[in-house]
C-alpha positions as CSV (number, residue, x, y, z in Angstrom):
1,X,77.0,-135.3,-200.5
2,X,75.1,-135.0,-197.5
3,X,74.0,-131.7,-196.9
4,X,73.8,-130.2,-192.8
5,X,70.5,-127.6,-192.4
6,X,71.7,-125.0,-190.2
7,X,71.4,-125.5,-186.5
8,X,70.9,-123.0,-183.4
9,X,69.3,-120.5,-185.6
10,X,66.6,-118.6,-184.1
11,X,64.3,-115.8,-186.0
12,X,62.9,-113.2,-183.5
13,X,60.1,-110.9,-183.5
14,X,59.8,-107.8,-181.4
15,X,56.4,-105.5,-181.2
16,X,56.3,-106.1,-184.7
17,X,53.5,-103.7,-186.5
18,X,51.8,-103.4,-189.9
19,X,49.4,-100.8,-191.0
20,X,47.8,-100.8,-194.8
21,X,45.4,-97.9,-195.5
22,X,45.7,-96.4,-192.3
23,X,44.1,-99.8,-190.7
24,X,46.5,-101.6,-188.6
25,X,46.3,-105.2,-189.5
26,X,48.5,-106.3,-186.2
27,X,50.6,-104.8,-183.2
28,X,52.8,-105.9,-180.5
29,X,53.5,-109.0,-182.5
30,X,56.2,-111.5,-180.6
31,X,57.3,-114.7,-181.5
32,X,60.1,-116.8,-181.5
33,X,61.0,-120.2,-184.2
34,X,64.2,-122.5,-184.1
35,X,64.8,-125.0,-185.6
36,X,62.6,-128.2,-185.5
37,X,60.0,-126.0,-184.8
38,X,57.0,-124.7,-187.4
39,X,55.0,-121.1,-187.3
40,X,51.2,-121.9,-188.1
41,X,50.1,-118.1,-188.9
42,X,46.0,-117.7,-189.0
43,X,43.2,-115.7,-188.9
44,X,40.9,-114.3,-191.2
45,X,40.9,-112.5,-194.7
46,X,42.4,-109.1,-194.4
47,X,44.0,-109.8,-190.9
48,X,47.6,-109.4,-192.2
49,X,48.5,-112.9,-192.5
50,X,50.6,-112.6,-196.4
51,X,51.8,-108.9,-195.2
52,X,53.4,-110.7,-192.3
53,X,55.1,-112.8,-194.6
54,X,56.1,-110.0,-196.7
55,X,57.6,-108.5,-193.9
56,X,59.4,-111.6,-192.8
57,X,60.8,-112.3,-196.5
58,X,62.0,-108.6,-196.8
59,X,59.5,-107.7,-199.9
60,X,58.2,-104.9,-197.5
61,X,58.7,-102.7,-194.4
62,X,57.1,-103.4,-191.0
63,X,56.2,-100.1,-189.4
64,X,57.5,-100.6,-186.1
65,X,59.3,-103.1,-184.5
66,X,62.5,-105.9,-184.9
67,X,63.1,-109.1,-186.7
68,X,66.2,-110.6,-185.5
69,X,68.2,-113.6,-187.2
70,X,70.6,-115.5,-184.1
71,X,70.0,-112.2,-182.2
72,X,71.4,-109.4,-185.2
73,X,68.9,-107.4,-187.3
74,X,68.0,-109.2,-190.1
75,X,69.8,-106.8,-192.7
76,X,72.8,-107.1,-190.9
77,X,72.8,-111.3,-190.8
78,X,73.0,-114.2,-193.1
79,X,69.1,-114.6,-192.9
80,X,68.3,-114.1,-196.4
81,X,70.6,-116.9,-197.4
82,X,69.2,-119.6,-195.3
83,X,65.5,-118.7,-196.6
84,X,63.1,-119.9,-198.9
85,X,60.0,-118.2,-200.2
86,X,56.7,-119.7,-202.2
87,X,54.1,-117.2,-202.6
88,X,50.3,-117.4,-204.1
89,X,52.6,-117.1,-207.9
90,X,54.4,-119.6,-207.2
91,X,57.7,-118.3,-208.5
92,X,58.6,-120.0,-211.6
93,X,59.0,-118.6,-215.0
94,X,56.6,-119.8,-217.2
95,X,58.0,-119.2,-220.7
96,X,60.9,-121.8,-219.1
97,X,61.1,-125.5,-219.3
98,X,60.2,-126.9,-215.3
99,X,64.3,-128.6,-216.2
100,X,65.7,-124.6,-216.9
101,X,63.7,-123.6,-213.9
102,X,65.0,-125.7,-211.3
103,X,68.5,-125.3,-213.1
104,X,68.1,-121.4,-212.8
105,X,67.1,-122.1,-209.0
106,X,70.0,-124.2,-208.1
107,X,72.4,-121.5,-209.6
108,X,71.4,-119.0,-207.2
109,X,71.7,-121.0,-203.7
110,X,73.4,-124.2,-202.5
111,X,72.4,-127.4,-203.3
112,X,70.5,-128.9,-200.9
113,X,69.3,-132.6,-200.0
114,X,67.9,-133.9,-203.5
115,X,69.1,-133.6,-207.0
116,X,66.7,-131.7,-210.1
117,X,66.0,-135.6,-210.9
118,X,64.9,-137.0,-207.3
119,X,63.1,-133.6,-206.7
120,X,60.8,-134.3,-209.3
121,X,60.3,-137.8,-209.0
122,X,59.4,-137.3,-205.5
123,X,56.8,-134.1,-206.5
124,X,55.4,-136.6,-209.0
125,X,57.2,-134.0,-211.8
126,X,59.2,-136.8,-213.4
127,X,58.9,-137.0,-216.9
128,X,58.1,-133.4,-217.2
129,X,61.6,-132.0,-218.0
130,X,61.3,-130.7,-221.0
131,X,57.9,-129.1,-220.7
132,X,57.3,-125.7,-220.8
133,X,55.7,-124.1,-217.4
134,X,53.2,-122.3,-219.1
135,X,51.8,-125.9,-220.3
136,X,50.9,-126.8,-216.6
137,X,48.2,-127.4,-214.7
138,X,48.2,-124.9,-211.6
139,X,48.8,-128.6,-209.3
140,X,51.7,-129.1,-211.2
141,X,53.4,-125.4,-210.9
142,X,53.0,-125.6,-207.5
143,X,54.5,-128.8,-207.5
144,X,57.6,-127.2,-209.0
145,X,57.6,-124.7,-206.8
146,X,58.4,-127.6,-203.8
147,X,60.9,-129.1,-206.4
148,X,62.7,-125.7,-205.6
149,X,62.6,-126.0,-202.4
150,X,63.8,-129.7,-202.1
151,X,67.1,-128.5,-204.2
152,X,68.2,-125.9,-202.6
153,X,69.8,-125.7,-198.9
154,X,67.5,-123.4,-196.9
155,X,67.1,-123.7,-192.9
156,X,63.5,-121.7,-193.1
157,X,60.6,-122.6,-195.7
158,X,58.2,-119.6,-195.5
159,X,55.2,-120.6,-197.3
160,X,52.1,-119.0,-198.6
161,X,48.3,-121.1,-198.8
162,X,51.1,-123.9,-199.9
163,X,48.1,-126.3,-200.2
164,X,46.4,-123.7,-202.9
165,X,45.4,-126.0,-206.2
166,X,46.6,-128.8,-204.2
167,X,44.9,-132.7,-204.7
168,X,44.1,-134.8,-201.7
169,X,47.0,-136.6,-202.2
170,X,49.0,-133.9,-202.9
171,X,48.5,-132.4,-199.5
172,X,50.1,-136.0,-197.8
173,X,52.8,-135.3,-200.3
174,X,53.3,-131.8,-198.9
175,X,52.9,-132.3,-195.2
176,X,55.2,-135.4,-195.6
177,X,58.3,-133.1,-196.8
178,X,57.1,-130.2,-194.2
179,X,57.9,-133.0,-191.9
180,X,61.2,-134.6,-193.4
181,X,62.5,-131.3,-193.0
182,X,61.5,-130.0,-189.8
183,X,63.1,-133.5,-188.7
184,X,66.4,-132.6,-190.5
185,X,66.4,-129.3,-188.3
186,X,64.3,-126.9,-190.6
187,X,61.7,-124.4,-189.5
188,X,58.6,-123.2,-191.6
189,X,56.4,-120.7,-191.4
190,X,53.3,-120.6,-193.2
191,X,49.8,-120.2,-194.0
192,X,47.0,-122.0,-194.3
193,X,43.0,-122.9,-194.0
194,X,44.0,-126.6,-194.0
195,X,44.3,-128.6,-190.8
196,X,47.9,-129.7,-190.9
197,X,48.5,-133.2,-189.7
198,X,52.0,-132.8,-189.0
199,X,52.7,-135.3,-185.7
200,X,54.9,-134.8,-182.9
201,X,56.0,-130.9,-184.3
202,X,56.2,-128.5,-182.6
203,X,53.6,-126.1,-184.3
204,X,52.8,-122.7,-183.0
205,X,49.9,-120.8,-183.7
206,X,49.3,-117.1,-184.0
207,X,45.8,-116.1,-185.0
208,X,46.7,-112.4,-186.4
209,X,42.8,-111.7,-185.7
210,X,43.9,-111.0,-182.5
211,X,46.5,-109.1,-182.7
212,X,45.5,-105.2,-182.8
């Protein structure tokens, strides 16, 4: 079954602020990400960069301003179900097998592109069905976690440090499925200290440094 990413869908930020112990990390924030495009957010420690993504996932509230999914308020779209979110913990349960963890991912979203089988094979997971998460290396659960993504039918990858615990090799791996599916009309926003050789993107930068 082939499987169609979304297309014409456009997330939208308007003035967006955040403020954390009376400090304002960022203000005035604007952007705008369609598809094919990617959302490179930097800057240093402490600058705002994981609340951002926080706000943009819906784990927390901005305290002024708009996200907008094709033009509506996010809470009043279909945003949530055309996103994807891997985080510093990686989001698997560890007292699972990685087989019951992707199973229990696929339940809860469409399938997307790959089955559980090519999904690890191409993560370099193959072999690894039956083991239990908790027996590991941190490489390999954040492996998994791109398993996840490759499974399931989202339009926007938001990612987290996605190169955290991460192998040289590992990083080609990662960067070569950012780009398969910003090709296939995905959009990504992420994180990052590492230089990301993704060729002819489109990658926008915001450096949240700047931004207060």
């Amino acid at each position: 079954m082939d499987v169609v990413i979304s297309q014409n869908m456009v997330l939208e930020a308007k003035e967006l602020s955040c403020i954390r112990d009376d400090r304002i990390l960022f203000e005035g924030l604007n952007f705008k990400l369609s598809n094919h495009q990617v959302l490179l957010l930097e800057g240093k420690n402490g600058s705002g960069k994981t609340s951002l993504l926080r706000i943009i996932c819906g784990f927390r509230e901005q305290d002024s301003g708009d996200l907008f999914w094709c033009e509506q308020k996010i809470k009043d779209s279909e945003y949530f179900s055309e996103m994807a979110y891997v985080g510093h913990l990686d989001g698997v349960k560890k007292e699972l097998t990685v087989l019951e963890n992707l199973k229990m991912s696929l339940s809860l979203s469409q399938k997307g592109r790959y089955s559980i089988d090519q999904a690890l094979e191409t993560v370099h997971l193959a072999g690894y069905d039956d083991s239990l998460v908790q027996t590991l290396s941190a490489g390999q659960k954040r492996r998994l976690s791109l398993a996840r993504l490759l499974i399931t039918k989202n339009t926007l990858w938001i990612l987290d440090e996605p190169f955290t615990s991460i192998d040289k090799s590992g990083i080609t791996l990662i960067e070569s499925l950012m780009h398969e599916h910003i090709v296939a009309g995905g959009m990504i926003i992420l994180t990052s200290h590492h230089d990301l050789a993704l060729h002819e993107v489109d990658v926008q930068k915001i450096n949240l440094s700047l931004c207060h």
